[in-house]
Backbone as a ProteinNet text record, in pm:
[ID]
protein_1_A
[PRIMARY]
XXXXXXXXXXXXXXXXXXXXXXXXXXXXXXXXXXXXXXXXXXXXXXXXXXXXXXXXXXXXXXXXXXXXXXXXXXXXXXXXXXXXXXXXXXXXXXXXXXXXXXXXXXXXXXXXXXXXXXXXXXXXXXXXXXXXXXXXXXX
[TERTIARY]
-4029.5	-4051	-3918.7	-3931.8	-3795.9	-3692.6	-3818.2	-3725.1	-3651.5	-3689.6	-3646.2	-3499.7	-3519.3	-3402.6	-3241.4	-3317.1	-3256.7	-3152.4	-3262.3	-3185.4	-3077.2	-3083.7	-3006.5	-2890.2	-2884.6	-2765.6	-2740.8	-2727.3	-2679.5	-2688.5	-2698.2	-2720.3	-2552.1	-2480	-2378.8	-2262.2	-2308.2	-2228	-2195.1	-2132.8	-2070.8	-1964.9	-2001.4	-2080.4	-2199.5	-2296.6	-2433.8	-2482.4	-2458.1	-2574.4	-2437.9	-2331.7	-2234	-2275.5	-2286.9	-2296.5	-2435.3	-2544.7	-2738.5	-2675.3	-2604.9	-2603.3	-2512.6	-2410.2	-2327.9	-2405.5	-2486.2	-2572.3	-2714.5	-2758.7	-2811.8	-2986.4	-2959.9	-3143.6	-3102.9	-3034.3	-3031.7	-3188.1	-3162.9	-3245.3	-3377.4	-3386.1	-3500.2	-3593.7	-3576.5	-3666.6	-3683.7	-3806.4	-3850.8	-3856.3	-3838.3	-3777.4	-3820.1	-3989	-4014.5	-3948.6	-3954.4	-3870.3	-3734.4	-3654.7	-3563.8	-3536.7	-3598.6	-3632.3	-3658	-3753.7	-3771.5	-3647.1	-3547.5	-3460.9	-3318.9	-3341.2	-3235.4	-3277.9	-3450.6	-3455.4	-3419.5	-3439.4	-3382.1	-3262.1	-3167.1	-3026.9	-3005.6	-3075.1	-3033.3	-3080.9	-3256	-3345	-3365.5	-3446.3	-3501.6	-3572.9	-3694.8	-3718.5	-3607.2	-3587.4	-3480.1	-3513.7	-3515.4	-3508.6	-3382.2	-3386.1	-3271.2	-3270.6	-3194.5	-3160	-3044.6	-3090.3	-2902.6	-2842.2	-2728.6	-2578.5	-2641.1	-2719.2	-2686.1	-2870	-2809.3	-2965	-2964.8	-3100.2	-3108	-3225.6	-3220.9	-3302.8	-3385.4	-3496.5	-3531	-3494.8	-3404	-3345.9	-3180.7	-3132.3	-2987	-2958.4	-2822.1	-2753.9	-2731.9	-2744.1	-2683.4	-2569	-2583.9	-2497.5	-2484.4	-2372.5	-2330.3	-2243.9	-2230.4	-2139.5	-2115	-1988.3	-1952.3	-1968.6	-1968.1	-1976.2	-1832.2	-1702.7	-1653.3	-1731.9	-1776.3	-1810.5	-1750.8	-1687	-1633	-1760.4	-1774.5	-1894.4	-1818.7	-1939.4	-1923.7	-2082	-2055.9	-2181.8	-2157.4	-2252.4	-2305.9	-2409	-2395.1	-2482.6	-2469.6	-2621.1	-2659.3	-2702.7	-2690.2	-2823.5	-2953.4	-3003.7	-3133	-3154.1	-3040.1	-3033.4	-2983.8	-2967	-2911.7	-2782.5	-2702.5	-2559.8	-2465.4	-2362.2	-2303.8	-2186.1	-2216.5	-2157	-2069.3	-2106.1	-2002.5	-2013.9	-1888.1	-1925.2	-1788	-1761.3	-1692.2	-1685.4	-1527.9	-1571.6	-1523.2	-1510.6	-1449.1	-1303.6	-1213.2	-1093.7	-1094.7	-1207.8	-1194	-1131.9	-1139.2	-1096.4	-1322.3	-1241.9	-1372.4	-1340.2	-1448	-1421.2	-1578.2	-1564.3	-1671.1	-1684.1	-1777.9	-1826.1	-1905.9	-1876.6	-1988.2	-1996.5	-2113.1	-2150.5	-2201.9	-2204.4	-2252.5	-2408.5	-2467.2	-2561.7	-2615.4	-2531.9	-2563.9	-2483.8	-2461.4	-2426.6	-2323.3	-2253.6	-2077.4	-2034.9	-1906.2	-1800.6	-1755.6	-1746.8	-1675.9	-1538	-1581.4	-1491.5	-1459.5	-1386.4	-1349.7	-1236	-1235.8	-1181.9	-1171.9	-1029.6	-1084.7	-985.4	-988	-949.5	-779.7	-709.5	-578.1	-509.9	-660.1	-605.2	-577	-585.9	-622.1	-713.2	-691.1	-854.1	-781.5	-910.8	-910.8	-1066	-1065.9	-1133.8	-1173.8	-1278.3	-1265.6	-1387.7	-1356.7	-1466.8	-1490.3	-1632.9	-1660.2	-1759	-1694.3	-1794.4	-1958.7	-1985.6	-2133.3	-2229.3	-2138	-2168.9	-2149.5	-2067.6	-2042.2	-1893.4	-1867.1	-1686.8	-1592	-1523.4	-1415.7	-1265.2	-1315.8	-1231.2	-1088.4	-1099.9	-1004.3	-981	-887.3	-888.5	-784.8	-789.3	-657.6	-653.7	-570.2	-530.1	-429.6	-434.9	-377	-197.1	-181.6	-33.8	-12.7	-40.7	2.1	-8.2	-106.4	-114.5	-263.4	-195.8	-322.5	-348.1	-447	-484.8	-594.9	-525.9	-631.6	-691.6	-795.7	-808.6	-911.5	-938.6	-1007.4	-987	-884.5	-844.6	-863	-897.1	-938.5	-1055.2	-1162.4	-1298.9	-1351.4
-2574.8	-2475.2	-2404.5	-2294.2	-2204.2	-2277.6	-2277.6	-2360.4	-2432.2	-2563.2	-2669	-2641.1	-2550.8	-2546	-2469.6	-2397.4	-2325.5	-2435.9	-2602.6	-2673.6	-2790.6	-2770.4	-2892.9	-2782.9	-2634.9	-2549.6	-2549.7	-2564	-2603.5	-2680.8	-2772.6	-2963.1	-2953.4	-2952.7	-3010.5	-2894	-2751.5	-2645.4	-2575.3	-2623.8	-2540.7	-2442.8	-2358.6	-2282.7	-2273.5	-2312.6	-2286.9	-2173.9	-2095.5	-1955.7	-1845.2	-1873.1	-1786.5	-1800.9	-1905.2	-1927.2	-1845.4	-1886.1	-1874.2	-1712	-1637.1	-1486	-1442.2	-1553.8	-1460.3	-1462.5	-1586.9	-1628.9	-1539.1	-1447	-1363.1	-1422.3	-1520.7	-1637.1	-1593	-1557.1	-1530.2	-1451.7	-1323	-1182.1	-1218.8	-1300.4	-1312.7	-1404.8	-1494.3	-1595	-1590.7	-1589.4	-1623.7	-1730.9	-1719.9	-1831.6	-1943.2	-1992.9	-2116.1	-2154.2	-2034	-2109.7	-2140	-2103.9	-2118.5	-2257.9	-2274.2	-2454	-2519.2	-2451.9	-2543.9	-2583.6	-2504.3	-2521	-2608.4	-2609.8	-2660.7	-2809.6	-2847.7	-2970.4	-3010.4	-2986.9	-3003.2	-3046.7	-2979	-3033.7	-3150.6	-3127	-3200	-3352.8	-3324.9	-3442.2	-3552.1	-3408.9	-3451.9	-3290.5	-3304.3	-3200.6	-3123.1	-2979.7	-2957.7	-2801	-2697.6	-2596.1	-2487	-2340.8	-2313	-2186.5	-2206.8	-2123.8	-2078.1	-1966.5	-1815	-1891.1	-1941.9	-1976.1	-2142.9	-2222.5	-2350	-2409.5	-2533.2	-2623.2	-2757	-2782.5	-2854	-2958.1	-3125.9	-3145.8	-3256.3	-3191.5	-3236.8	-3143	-3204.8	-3141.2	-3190.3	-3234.6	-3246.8	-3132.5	-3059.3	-2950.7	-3003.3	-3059.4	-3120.7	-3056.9	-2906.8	-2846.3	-2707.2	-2609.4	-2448.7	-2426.9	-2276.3	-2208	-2069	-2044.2	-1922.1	-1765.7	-1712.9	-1577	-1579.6	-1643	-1655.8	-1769.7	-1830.7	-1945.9	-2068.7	-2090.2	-2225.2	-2260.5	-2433.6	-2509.9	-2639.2	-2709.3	-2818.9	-2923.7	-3044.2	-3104.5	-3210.8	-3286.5	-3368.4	-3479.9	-3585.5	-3691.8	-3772.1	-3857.3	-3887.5	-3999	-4143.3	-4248.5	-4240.2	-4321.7	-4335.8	-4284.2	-4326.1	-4333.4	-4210.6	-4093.7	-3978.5	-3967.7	-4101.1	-4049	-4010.7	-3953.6	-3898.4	-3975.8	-3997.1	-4079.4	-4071.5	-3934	-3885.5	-3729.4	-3722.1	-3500.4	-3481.3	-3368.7	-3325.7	-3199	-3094.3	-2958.8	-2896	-2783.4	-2691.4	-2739.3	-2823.4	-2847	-2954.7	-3014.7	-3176.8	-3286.6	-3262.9	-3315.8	-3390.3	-3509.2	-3607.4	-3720.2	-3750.4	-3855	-3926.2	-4093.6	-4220.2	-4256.4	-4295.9	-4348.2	-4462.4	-4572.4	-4684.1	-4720.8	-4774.7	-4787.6	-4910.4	-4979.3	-5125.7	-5080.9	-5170.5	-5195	-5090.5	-5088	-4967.4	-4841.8	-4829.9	-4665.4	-4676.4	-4709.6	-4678.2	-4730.6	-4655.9	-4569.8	-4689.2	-4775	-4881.2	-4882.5	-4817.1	-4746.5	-4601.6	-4585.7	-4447.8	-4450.7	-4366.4	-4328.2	-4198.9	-4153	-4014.2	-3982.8	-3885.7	-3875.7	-3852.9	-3878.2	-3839.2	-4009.3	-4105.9	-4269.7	-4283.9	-4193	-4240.6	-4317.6	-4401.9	-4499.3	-4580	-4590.9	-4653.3	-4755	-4863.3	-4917.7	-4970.6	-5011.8	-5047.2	-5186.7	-5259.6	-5358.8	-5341.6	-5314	-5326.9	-5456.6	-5467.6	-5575.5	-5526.7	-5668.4	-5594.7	-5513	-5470.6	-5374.3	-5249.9	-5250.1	-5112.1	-5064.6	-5117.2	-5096.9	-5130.5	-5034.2	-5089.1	-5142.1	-5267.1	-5387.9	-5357.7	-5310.4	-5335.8	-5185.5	-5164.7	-5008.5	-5067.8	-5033.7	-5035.1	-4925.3	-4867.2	-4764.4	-4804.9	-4716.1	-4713.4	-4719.4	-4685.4	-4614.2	-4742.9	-4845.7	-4990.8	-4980.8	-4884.8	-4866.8	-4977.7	-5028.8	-5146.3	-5182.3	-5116.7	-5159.8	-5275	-5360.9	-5549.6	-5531.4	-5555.4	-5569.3	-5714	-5766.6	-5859.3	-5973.6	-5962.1	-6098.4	-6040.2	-5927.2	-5933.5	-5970.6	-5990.9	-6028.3	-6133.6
-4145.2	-4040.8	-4010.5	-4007.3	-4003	-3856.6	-3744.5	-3609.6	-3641.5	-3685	-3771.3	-3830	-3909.6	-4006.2	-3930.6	-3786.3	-3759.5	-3641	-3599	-3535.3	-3627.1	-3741.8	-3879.4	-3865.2	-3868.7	-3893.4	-3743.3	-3628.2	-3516.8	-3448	-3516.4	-3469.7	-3428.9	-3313.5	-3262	-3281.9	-3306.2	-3342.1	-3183	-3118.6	-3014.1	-2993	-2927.3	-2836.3	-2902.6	-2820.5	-2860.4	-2866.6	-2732.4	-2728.9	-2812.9	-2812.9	-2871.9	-3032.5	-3071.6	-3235.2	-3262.5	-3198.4	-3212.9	-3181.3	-3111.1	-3133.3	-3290.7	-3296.8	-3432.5	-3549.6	-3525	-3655.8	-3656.4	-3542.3	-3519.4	-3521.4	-3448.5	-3419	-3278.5	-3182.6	-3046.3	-2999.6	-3025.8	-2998.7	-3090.3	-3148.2	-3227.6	-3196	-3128.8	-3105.9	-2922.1	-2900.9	-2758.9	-2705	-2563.3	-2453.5	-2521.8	-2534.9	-2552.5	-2717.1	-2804.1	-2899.1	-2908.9	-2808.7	-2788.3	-2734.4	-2638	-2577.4	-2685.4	-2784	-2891.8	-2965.8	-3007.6	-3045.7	-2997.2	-2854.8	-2748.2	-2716.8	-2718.8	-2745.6	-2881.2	-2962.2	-3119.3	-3137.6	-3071.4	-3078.8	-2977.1	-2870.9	-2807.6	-2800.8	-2869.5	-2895.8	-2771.6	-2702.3	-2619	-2524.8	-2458.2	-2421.8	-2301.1	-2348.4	-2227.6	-2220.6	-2109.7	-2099.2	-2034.2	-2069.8	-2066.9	-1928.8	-1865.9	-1752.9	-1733.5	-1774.1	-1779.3	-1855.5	-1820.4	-1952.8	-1952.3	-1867.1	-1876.2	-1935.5	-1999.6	-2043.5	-1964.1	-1917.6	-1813.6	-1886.1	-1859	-1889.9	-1777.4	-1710.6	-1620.1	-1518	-1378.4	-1252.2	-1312.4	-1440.6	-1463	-1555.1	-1489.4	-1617.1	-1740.1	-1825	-1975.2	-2006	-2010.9	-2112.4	-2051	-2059.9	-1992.3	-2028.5	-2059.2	-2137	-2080.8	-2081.9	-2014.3	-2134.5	-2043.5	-2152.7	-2237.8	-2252	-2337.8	-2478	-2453.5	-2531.7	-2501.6	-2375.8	-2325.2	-2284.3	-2337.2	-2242.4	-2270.9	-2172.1	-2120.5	-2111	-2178.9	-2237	-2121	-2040.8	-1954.9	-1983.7	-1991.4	-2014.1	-1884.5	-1857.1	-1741.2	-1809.4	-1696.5	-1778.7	-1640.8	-1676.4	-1643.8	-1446.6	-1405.2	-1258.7	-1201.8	-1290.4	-1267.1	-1237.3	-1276.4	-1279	-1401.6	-1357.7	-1494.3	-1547.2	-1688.2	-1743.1	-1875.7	-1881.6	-2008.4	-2014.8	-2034.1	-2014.3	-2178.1	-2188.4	-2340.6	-2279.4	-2331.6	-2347.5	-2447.3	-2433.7	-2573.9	-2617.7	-2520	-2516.1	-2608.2	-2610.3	-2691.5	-2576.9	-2426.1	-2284.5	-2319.4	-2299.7	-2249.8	-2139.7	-2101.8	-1991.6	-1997.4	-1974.8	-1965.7	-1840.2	-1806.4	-1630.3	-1657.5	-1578.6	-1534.9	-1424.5	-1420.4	-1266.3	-1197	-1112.7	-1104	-1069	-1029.6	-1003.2	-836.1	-794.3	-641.8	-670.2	-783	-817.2	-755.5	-802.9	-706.9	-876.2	-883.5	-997.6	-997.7	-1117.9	-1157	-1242.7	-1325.9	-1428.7	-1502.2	-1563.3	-1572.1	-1694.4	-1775.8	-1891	-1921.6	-1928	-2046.7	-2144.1	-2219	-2337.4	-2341.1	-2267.9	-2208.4	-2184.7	-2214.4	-2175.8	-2071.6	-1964.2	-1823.9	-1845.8	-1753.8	-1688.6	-1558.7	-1494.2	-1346	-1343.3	-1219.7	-1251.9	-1088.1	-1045.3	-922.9	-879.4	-777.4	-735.5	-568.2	-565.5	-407.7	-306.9	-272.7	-152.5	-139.4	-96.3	-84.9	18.8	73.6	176.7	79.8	-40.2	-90.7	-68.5	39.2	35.8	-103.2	-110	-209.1	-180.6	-243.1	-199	-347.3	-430.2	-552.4	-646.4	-683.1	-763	-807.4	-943.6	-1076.4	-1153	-1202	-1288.4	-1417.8	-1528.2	-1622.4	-1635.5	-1491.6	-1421.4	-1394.2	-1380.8	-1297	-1197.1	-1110	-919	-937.6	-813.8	-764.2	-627.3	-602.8	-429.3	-438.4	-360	-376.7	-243.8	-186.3	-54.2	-21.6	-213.2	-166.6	-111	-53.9	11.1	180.5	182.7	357.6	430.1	277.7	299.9	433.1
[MASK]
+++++++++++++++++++++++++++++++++++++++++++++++++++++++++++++++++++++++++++++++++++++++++++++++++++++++++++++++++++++++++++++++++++++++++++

């Protein structure tokens, strides 16, 4: 199927809507095939609104009228847990169990890391820098 072939030649080719115009599939294909195409890469259903693709009520992915974007991954609980942009600048997120920011990484080897009480307070934060705030001993 031509769709098909048109998502294997932009399987992971960013700028998305900048490339789908040079490669000249932009102006040619209509909205829903266009979704068709945007789940394709993305493999998973997702639709597209002005510069950005959303899948569900989360942005995934947006791109400026230069061709700078920025890719967004979420897990299950709607938080964000990994984003990338045109720079090759990435950053990792985890999360405990009540959605509070455990850890943190990005492509620069920063990372920070933290533990909270069970009220949700944060009792502990460490960084890559050797900064360390302990507070679990005020428990």
């Amino acid at each position: 199927m031509y769709l098909d072939k048109i998502v294997q030649v932009m399987k992971n080719d960013y700028p998305l809507f900048k490339n789908l115009k040079l490669y000249g599939f932009y102006n040619q294909l209509s909205e829903d095939e266009l979704n068709y195409v945007f789940s394709g890469i993305f493999g998973k259903p997702v639709q597209r609104k002005i510069q950005s693709i959303y899948d569900n009520h989360n942005e995934i992915y947006y791109e400026d009228s230069y061709g700078d974007w920025i890719k967004i991954e979420y897990d299950e609980n709607g938080n964000k847990i990994y984003s990338e942009n045109f720079n090759g600048y990435w950053w990792k997120k985890e999360y405990d169990e009540n959605g509070n920011e455990i850890y943190s990484v990005d492509s620069n080897g920063y990372w920070w890391k933290k533990e909270y009480d069970k009220r949700g307070k944060e009792i502990y934060f460490e960084d890559s820098d050797g900064y360390i705030e302990d507070y679990r001993w005020k428990r």
